[in-house]
N, C-alpha and C positions, 0 to 999 in steps of 0.2 A: 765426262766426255765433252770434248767442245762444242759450244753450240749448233756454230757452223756445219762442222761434221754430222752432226744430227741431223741438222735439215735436210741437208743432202740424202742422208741416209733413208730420212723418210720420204722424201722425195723419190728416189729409187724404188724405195719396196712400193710406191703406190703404182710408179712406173708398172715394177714386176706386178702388181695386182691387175692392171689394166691390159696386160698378156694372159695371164691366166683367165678370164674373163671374157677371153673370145670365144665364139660358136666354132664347134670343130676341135677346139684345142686336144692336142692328146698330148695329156700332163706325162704319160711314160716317158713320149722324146722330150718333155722338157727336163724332166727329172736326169735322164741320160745325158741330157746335154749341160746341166749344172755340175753334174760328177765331173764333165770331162772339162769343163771353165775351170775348178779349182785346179785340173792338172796343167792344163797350159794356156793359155789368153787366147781368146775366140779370134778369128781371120775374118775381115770382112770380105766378099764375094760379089763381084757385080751380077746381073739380071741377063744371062746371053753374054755377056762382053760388053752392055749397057749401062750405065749410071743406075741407082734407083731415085724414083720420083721420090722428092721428099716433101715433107709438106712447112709453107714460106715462113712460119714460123722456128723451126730446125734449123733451117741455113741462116734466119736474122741470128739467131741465137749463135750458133758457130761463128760467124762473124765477128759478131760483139766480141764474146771471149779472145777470138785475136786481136781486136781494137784492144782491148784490154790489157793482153799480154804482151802486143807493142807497148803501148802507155809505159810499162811497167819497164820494158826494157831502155829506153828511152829517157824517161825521167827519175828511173831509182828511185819511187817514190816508196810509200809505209808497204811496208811488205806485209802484216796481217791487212790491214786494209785492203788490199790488191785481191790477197787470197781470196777475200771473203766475198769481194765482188765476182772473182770467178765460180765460186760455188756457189751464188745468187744467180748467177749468169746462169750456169748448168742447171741448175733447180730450176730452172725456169722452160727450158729446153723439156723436159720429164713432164709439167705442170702443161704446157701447150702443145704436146705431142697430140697429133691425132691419126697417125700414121698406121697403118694395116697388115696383116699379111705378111710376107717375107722380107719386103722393103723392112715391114719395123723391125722383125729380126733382125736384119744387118745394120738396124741400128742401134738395137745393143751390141750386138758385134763390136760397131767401130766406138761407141759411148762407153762400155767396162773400160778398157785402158784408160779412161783420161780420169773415172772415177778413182781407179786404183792408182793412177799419180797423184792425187789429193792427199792421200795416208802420207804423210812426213814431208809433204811439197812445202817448200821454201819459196814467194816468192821474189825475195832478196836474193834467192842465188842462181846467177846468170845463167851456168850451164841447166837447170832443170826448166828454168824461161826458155832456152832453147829452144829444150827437146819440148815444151809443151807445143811453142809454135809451130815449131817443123809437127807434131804429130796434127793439128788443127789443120794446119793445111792441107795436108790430105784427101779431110772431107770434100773435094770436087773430087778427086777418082774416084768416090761412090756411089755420091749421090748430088742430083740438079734441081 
């Protein structure tokens, strides 16, 4: 397995552990709601019609990762290189989450897709820089 991928990967399950691990939690809807993730990619949902508050380490981190994925588009530099700062980047995001409640729901909501563009992400290849940046941007119709 690549290393990379690994970190990531435990990075997330600590994520998922740190959901599970809240007061309140009822593991049935989460359970229901993992069935329904493998069936089709979660929609993230604003608060009322409101952004949700995130907490300043989330958006440094989304940031970066577009700093990045410009970089990348920009100077065609080493593409495992590039990658692997952006899953350092994301792992980092999981690692200084402190977020609560339904905001952090919707923010796995909007964080599963960029995980699951990692599986076979090229970042030598232009069009999937794209779609990463267009999906990174985004994150302001969510969350502030």
């Amino acid at each position: 397995m690549n290393y990379k991928f690994a970190i990531t990967t435990v990075a997330l399950s600590f994520f998922t552990l740190g959901c599970t691990a809240q007061d309140g939690h009822d593991h049935a809807k989460h359970e229901k709601a993992e069935t329904k993730a493998v069936e089709s990619e979660p929609t993230v949902t604003l608060d009322n019609g409101k952004r949700w508050k995130a907490n300043p380490e989330t958006t440094s981190g989304i940031a970066n990762m577009i700093v990045l994925v410009d970089k990348q588009i920009a100077e065609k530099g080493d593409a495992k290189a590039a990658k692997a700062s952006l899953e350092k980047e994301f792992g980092l995001i999981f690692e200084r989450c402190t977020m609560t409640g339904e905001a952090h729901n919707q923010l796995h909501n909007y964080l599963i897709p960029i995980h699951q563009q990692f599986s076979g992400f090229d970042a030598g290849n232009a069009k999937q820089l794209a779609e990463m940046k267009t999906y990174l941007g985004t994150y302001g119709n969510y969350f502030e």
